[in-house]
N, CA, C and O atoms as CSV, one atom per row, in Angstrom:
chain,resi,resn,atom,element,x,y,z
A,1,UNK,N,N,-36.834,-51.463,-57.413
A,1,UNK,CA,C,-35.796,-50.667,-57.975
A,1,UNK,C,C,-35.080,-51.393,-59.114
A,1,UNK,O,O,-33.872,-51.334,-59.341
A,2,UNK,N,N,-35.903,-52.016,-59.730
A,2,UNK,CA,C,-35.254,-52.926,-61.475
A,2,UNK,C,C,-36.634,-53.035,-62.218
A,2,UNK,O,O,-37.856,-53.174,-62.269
A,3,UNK,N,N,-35.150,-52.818,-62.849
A,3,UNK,CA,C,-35.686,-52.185,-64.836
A,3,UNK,C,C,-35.969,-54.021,-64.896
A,3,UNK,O,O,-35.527,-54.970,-64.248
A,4,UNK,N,N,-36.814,-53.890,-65.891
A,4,UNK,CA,C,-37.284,-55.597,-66.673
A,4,UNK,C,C,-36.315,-56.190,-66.859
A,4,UNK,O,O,-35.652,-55.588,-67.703
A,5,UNK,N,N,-35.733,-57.265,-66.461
A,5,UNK,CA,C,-35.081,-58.449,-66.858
A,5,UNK,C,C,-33.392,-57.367,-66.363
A,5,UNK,O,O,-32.548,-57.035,-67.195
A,6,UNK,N,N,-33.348,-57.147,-65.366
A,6,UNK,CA,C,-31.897,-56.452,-64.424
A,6,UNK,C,C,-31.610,-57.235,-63.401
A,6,UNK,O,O,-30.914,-56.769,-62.499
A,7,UNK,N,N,-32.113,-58.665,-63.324
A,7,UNK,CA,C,-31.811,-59.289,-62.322
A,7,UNK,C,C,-32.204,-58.970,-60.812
A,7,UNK,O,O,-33.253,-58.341,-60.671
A,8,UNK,N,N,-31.645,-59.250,-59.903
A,8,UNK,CA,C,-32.165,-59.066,-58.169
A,8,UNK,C,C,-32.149,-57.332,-57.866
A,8,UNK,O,O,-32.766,-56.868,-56.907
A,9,UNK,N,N,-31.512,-56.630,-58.635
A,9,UNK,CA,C,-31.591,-55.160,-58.190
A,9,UNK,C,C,-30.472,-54.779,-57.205
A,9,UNK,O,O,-30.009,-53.639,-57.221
A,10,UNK,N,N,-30.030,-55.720,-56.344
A,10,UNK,CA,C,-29.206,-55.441,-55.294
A,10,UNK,C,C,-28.090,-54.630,-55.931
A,10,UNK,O,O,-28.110,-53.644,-55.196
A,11,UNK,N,N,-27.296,-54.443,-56.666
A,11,UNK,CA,C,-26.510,-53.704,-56.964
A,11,UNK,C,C,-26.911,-51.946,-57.579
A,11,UNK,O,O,-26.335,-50.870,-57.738
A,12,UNK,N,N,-27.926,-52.403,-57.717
A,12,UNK,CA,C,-28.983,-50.676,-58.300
A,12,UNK,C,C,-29.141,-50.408,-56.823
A,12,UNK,O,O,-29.073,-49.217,-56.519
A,13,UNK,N,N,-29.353,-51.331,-55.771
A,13,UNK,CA,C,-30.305,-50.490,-54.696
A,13,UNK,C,C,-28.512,-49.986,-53.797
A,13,UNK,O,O,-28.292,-49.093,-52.980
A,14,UNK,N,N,-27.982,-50.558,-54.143
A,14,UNK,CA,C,-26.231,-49.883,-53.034
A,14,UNK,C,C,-26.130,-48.999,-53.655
A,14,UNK,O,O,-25.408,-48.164,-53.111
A,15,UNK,N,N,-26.699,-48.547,-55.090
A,15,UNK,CA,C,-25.625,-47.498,-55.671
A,15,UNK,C,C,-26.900,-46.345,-55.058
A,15,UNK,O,O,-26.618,-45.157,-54.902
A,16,UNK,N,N,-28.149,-46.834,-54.784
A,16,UNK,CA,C,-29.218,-45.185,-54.884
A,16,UNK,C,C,-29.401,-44.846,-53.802
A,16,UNK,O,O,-29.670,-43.655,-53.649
A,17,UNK,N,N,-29.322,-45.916,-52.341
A,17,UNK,CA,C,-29.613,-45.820,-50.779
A,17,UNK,C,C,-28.454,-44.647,-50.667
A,17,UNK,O,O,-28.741,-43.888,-49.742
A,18,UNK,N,N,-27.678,-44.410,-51.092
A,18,UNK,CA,C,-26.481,-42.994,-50.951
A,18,UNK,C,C,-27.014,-41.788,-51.267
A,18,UNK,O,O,-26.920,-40.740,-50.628
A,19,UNK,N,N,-27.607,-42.003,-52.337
A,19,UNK,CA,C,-28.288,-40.902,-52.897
A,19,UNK,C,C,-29.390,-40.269,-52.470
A,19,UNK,O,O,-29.531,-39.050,-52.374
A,20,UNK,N,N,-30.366,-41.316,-52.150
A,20,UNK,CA,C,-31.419,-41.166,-51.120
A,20,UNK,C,C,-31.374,-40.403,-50.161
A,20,UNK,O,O,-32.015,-39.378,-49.927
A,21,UNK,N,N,-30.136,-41.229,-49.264
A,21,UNK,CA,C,-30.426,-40.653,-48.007
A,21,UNK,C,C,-29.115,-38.427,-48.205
A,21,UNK,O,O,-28.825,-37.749,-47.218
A,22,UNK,N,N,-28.805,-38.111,-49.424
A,22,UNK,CA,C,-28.559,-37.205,-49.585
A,22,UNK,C,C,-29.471,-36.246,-50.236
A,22,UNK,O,O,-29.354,-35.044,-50.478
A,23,UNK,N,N,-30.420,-37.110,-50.457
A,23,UNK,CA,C,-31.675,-35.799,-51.231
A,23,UNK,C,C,-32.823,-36.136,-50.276
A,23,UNK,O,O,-33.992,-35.853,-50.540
A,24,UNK,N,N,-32.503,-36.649,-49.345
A,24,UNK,CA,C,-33.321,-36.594,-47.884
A,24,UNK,C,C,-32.904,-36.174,-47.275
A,24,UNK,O,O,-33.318,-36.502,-46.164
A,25,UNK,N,N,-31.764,-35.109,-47.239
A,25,UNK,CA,C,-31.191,-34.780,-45.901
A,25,UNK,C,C,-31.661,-33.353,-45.815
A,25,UNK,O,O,-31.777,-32.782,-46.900
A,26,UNK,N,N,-31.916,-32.757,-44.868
A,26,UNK,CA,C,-32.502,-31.402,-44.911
A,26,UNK,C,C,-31.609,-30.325,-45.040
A,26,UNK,O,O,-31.962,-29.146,-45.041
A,27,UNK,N,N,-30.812,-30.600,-45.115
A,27,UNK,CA,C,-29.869,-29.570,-45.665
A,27,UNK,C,C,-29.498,-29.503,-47.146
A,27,UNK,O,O,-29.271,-28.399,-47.642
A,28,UNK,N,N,-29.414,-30.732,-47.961
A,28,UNK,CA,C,-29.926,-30.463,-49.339
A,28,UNK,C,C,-31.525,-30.235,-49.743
A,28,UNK,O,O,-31.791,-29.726,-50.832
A,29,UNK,N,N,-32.370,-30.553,-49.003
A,29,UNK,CA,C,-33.665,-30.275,-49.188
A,29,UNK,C,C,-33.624,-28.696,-49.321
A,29,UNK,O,O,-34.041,-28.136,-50.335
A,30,UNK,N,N,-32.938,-27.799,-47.906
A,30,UNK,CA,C,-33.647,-26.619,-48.236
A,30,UNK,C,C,-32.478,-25.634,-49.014
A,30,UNK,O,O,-32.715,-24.502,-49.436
A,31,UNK,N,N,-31.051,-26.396,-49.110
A,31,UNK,CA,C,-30.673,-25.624,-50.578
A,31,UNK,C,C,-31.158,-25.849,-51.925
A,31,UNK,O,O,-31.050,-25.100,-52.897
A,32,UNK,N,N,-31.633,-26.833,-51.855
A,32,UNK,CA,C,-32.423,-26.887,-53.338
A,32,UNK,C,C,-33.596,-25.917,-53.463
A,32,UNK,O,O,-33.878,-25.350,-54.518
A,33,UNK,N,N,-34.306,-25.753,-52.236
A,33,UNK,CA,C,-35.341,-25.201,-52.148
A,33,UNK,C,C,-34.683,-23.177,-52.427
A,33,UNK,O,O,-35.010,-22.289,-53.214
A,34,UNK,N,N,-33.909,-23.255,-51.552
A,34,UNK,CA,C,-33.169,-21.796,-51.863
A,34,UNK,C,C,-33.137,-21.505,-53.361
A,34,UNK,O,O,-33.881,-20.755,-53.994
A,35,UNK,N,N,-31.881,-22.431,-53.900
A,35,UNK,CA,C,-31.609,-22.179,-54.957
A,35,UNK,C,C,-32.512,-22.341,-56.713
A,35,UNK,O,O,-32.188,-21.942,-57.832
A,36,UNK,N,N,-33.593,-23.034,-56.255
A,36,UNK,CA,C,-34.905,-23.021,-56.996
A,36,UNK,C,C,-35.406,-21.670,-57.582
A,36,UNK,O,O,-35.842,-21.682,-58.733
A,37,UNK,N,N,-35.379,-20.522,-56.889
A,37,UNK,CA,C,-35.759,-19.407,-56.949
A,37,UNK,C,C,-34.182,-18.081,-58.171
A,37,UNK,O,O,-34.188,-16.979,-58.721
A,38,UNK,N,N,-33.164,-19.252,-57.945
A,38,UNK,CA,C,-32.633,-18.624,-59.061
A,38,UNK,C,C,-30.684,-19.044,-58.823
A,38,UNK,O,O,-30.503,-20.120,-58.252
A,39,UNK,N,N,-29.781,-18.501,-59.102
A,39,UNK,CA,C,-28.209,-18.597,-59.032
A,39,UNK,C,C,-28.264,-17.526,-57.739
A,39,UNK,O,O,-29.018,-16.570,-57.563
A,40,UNK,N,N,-27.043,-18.115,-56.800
A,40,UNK,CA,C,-26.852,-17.335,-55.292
A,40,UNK,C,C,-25.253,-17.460,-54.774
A,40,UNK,O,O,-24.430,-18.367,-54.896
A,41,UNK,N,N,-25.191,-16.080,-54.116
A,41,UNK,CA,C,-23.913,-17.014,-53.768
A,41,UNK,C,C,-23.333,-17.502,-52.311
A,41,UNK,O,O,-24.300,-17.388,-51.558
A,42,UNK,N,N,-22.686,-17.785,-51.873
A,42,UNK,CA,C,-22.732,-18.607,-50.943
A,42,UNK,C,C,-23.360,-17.965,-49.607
A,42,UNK,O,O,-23.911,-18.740,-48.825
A,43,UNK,N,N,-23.310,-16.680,-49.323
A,43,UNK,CA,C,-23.569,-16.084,-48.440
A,43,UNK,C,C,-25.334,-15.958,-48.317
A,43,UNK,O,O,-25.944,-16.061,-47.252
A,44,UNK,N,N,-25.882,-15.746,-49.482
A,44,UNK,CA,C,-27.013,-15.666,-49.718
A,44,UNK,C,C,-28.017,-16.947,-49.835
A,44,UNK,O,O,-29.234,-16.899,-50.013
A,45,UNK,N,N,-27.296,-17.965,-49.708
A,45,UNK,CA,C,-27.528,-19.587,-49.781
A,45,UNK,C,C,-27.804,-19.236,-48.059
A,45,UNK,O,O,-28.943,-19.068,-47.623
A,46,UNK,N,N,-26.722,-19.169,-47.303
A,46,UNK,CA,C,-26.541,-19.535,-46.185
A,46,UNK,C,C,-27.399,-18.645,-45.348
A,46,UNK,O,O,-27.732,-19.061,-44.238
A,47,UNK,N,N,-27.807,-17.437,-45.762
A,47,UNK,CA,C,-28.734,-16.643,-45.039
A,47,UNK,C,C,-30.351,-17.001,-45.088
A,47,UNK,O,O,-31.189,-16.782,-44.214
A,48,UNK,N,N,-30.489,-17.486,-46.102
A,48,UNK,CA,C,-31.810,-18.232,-46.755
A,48,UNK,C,C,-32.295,-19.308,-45.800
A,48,UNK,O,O,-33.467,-19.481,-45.465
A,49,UNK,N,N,-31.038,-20.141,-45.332
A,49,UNK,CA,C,-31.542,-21.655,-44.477
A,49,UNK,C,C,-31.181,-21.615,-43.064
A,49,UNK,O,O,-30.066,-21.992,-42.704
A,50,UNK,N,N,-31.929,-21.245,-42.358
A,50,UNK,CA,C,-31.602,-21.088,-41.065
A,50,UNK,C,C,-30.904,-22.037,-40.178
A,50,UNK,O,O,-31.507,-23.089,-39.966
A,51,UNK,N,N,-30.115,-21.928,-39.794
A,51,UNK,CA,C,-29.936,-23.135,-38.625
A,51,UNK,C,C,-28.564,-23.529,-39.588
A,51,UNK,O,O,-27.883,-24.404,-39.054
A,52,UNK,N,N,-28.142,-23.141,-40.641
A,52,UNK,CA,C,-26.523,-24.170,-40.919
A,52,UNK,C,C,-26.003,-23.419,-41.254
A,52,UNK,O,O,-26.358,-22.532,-42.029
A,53,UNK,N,N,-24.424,-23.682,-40.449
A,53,UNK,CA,C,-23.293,-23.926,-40.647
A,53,UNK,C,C,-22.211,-23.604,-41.871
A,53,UNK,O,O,-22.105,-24.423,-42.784
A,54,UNK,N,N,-21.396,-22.366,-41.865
A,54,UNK,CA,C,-20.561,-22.498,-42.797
A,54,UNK,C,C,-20.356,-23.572,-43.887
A,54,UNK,O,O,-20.542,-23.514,-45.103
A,55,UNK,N,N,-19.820,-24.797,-42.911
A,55,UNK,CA,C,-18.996,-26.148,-43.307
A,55,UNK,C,C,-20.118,-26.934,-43.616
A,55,UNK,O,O,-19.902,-27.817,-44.446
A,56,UNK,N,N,-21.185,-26.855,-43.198
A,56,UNK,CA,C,-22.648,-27.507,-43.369
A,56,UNK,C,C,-22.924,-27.276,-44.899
A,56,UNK,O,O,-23.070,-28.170,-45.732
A,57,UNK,N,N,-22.972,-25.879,-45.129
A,57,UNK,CA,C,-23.708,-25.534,-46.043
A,57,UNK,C,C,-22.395,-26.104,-47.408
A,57,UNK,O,O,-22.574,-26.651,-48.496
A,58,UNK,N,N,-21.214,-25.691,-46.746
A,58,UNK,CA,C,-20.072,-25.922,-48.241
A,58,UNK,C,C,-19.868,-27.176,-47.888
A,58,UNK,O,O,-18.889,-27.374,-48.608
A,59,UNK,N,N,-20.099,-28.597,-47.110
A,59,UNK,CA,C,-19.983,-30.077,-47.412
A,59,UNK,C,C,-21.463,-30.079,-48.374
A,59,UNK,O,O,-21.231,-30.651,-49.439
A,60,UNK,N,N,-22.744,-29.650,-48.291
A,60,UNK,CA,C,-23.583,-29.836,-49.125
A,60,UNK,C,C,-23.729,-29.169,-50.442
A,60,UNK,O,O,-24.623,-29.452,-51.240
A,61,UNK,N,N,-22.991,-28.446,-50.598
A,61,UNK,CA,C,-23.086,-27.949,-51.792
A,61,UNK,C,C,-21.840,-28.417,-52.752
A,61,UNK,O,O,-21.923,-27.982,-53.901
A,62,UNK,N,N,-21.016,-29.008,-52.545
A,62,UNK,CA,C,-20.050,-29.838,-52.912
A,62,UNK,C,C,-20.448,-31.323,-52.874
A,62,UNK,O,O,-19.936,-32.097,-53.683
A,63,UNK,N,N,-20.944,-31.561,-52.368
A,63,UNK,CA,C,-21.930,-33.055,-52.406
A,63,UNK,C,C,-22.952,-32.783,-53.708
A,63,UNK,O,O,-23.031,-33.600,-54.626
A,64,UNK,N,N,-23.690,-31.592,-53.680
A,64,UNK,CA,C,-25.054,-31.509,-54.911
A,64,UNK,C,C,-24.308,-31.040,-56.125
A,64,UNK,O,O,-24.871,-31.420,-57.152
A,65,UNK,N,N,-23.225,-30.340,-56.340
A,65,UNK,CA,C,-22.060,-30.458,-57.336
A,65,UNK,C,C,-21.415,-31.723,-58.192
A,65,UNK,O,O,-21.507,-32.131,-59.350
A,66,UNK,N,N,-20.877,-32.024,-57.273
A,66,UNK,CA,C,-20.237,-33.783,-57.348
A,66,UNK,C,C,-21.573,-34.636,-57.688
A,66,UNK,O,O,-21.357,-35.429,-58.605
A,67,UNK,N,N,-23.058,-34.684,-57.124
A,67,UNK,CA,C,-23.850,-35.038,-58.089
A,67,UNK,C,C,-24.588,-34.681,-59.123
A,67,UNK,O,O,-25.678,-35.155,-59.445
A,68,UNK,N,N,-23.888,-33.701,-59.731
A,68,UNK,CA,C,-24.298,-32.826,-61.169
A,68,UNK,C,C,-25.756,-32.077,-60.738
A,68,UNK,O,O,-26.561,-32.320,-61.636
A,69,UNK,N,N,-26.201,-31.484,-59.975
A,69,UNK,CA,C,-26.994,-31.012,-59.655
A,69,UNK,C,C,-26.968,-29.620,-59.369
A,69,UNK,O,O,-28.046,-29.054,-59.184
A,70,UNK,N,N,-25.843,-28.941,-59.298
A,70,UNK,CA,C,-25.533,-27.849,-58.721
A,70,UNK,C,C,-24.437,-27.687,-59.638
A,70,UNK,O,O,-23.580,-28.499,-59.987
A,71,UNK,N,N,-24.687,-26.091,-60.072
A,71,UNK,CA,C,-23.279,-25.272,-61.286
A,71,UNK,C,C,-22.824,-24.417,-60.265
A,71,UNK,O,O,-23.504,-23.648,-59.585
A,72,UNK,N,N,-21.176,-24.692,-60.201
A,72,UNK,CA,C,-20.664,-23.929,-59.793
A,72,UNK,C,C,-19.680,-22.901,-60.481
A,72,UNK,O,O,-18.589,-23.192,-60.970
A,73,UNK,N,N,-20.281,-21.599,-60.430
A,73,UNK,CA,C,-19.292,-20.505,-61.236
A,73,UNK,C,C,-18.739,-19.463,-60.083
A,73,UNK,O,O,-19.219,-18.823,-59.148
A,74,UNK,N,N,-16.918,-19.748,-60.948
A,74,UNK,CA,C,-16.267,-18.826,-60.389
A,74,UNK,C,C,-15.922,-17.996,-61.093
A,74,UNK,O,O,-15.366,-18.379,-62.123
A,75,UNK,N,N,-16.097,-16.365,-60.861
A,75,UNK,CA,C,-16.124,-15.289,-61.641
A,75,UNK,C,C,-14.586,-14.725,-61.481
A,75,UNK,O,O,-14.093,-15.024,-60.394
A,76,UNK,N,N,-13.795,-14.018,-62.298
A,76,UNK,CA,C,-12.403,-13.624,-62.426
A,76,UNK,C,C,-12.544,-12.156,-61.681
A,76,UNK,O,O,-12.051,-11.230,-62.325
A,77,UNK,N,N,-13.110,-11.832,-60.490
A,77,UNK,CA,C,-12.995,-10.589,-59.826
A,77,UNK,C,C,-11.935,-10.522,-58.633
A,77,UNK,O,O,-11.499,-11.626,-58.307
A,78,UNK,N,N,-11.520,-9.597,-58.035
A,78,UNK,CA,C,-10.672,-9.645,-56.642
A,78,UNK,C,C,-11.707,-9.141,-55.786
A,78,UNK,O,O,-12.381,-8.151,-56.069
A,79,UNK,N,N,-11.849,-9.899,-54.618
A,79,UNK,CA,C,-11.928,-11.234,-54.654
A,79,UNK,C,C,-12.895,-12.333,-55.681
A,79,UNK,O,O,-14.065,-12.263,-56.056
A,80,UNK,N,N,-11.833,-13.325,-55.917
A,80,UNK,CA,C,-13.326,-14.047,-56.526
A,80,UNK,C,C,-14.966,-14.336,-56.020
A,80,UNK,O,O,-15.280,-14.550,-54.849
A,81,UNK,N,N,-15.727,-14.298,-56.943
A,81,UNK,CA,C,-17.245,-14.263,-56.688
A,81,UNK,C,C,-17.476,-15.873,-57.210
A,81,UNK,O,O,-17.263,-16.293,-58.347
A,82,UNK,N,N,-17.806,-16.383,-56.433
A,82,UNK,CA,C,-18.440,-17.591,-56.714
A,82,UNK,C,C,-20.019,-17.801,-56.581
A,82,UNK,O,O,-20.573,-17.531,-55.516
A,83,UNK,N,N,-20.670,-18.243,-57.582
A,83,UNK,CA,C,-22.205,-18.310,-57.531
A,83,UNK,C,C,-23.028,-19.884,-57.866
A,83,UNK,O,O,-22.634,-20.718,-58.682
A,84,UNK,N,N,-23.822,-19.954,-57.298
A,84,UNK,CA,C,-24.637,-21.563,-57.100
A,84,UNK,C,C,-25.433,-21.465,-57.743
A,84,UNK,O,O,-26.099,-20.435,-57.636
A,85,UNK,N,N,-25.814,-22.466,-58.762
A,85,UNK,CA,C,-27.678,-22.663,-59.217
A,85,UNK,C,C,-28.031,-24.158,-59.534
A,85,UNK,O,O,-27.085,-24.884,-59.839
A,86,UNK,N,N,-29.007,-24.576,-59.504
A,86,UNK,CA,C,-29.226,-25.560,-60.013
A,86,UNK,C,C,-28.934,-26.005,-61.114
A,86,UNK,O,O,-29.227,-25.152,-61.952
A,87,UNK,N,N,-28.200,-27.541,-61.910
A,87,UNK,CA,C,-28.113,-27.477,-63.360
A,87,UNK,C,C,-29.926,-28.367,-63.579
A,87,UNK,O,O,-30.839,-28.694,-62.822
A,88,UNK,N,N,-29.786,-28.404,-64.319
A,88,UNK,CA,C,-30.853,-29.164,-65.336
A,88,UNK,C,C,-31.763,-30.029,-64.411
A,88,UNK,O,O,-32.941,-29.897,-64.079
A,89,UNK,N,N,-30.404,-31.362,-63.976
A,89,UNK,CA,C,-30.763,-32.407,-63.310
A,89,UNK,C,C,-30.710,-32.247,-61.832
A,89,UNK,O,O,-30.692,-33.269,-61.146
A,90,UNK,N,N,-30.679,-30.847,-61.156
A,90,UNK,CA,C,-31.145,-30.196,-59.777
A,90,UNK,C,C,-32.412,-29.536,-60.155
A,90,UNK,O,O,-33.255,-29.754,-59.284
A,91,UNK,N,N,-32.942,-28.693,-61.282
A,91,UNK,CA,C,-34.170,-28.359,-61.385
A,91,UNK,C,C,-35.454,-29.640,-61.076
A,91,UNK,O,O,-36.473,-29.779,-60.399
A,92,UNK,N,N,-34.484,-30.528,-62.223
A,92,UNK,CA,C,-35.919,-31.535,-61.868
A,92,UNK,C,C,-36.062,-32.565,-61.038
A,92,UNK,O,O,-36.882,-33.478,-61.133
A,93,UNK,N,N,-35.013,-32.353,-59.983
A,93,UNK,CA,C,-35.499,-32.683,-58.531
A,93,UNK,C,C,-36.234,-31.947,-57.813
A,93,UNK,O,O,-37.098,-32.398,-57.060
A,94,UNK,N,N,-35.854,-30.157,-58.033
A,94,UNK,CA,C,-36.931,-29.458,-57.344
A,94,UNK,C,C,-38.226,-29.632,-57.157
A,94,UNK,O,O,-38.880,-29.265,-56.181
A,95,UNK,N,N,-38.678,-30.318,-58.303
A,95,UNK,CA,C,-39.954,-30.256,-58.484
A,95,UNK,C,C,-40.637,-31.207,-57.213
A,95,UNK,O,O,-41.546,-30.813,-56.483
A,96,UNK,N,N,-40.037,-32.423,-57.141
A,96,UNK,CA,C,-40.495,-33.423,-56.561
A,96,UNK,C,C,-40.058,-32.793,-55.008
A,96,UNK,O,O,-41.068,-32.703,-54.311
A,97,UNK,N,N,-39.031,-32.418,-54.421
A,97,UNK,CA,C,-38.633,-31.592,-53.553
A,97,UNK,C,C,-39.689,-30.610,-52.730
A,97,UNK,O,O,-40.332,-30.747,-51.689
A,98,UNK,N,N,-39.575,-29.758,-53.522
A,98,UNK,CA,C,-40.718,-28.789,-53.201
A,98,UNK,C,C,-42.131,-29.484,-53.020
A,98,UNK,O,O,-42.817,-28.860,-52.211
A,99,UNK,N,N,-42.600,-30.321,-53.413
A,99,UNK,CA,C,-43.703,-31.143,-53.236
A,99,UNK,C,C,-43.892,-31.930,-52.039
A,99,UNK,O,O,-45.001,-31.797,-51.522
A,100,UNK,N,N,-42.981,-32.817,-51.397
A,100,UNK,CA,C,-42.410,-32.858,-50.665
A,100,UNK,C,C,-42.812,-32.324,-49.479
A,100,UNK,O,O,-43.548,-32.895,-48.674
A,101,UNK,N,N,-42.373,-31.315,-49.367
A,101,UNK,CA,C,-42.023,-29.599,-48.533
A,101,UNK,C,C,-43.607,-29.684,-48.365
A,101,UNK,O,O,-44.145,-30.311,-47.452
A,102,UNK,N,N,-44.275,-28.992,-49.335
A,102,UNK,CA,C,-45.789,-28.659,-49.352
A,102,UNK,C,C,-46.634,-29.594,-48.771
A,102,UNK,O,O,-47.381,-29.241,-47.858
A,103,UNK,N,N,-46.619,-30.776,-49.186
A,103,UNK,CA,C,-46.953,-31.903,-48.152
A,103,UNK,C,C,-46.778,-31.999,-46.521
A,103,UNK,O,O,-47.548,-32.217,-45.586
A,104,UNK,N,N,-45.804,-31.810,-46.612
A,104,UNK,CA,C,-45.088,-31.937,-44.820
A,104,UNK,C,C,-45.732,-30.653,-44.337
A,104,UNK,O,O,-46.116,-30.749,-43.171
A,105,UNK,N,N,-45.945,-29.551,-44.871
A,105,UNK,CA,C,-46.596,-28.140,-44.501
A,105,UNK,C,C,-47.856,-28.047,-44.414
A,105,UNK,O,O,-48.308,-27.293,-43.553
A,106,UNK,N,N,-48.645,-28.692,-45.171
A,106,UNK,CA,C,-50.188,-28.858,-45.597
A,106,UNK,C,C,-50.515,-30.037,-44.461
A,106,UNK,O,O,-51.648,-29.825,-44.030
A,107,UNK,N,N,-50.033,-30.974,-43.953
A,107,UNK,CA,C,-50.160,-32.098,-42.975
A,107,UNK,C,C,-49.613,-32.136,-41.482
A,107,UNK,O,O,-49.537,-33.124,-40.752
A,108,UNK,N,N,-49.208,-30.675,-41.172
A,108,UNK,CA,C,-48.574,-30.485,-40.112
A,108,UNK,C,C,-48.984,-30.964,-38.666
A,108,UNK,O,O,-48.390,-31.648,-37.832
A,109,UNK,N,N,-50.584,-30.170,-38.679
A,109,UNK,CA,C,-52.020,-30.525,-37.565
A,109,UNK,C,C,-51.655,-32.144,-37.696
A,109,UNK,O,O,-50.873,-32.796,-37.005
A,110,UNK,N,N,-52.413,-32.540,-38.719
A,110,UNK,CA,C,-52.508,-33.704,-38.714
A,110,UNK,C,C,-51.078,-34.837,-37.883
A,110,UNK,O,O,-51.118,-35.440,-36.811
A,111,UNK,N,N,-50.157,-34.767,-38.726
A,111,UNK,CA,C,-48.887,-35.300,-38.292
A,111,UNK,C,C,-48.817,-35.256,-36.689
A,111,UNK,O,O,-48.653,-36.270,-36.010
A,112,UNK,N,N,-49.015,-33.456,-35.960
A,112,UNK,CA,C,-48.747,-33.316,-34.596
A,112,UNK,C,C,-49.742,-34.167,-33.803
A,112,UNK,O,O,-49.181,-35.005,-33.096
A,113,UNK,N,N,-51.098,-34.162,-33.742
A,113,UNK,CA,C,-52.019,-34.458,-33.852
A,113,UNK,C,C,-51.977,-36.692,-33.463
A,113,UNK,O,O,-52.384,-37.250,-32.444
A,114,UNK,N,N,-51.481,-37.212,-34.447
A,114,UNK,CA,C,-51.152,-38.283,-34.722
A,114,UNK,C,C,-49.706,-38.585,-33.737
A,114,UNK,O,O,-49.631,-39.735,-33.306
A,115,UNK,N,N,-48.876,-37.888,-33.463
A,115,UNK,CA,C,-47.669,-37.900,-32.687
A,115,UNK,C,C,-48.517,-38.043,-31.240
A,115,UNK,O,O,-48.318,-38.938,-30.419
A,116,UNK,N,N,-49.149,-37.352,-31.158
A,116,UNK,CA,C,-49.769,-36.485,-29.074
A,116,UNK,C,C,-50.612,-38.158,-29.232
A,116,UNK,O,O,-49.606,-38.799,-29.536
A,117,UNK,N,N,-51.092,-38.602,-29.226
A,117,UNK,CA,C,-51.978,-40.127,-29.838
A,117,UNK,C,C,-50.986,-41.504,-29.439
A,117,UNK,O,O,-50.847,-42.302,-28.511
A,118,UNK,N,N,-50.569,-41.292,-30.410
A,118,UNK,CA,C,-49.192,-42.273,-30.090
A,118,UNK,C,C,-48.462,-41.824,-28.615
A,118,UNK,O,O,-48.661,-42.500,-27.606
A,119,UNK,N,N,-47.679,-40.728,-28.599
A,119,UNK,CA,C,-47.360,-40.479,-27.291
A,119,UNK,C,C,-48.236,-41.019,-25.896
A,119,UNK,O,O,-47.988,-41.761,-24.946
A,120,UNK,N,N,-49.304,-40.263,-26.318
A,120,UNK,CA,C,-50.257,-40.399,-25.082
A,120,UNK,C,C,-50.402,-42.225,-24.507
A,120,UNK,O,O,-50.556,-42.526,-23.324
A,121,UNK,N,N,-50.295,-43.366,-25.788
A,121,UNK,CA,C,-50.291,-44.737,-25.824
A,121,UNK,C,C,-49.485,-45.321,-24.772
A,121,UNK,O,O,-49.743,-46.093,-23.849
A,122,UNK,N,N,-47.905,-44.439,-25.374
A,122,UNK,CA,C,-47.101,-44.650,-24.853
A,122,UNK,C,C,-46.295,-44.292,-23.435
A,122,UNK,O,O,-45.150,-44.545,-23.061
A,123,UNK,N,N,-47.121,-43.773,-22.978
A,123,UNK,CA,C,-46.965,-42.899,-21.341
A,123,UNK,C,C,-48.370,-43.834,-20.725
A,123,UNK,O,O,-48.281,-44.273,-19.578
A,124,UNK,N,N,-49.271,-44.025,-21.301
A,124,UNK,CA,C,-50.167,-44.905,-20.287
A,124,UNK,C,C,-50.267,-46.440,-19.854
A,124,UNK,O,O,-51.097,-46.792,-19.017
């Protein structure tokens, strides 16, 4: 994790292990994955990813905001309409994201497969 002549890296690797483990977390995984497909708004985010949480979904989407990854627009209606999309530098995480995804989907057999193996090691 260093650029040519950046010294030991240790200070690059505290600032990205944060980051990491937030574009590993599956709850930004599958709003990115949601919001890939276009601008949403919160309700339609949250119907998309099964399994989270009001507060789940608005601590992560305020997290992918705060890392410039996510535009947030609030529209001047009663009530206000607020809508999510990826900016620029959330698109081109998707990419790698979604890849990701397809991998873990395409290797599933295999993975389970490799788990029952190990298990089985480990019970005999």
């Amino acid at each position: 994790m260093t650029a040519p002549g950046s010294g030991d890296g240790l200070s690059d690797c505290r600032r990205v292990t944060p980051l990491l483990g937030r574009i590993g977390d599956k709850w930004t995984v599958l709003t990115i994955v949601v919001l890939q497909r276009g601008p949403r708004r919160f309700n339609d985010i949250r119907r998309g990813i099964d399994g989270i949480s009001q507060q789940m979904l608005s601590r992560t989407l305020k997290m992918l905001e705060r890392d410039g990854m996510v535009i947030r627009t609030t529209f001047p209606t009663t009530p206000p309409q607020v809508q999510y999309e990826l900016s620029d530098l959330g698109v081109s995480l998707s990419g790698p994201v979604l890849a990701v995804g397809k991998w873990a989907y395409d290797h599933l057999e295999q993975i389970d497969a490799a788990r029952n193996r190990y298990d089985r090691r480990q019970d005999g």
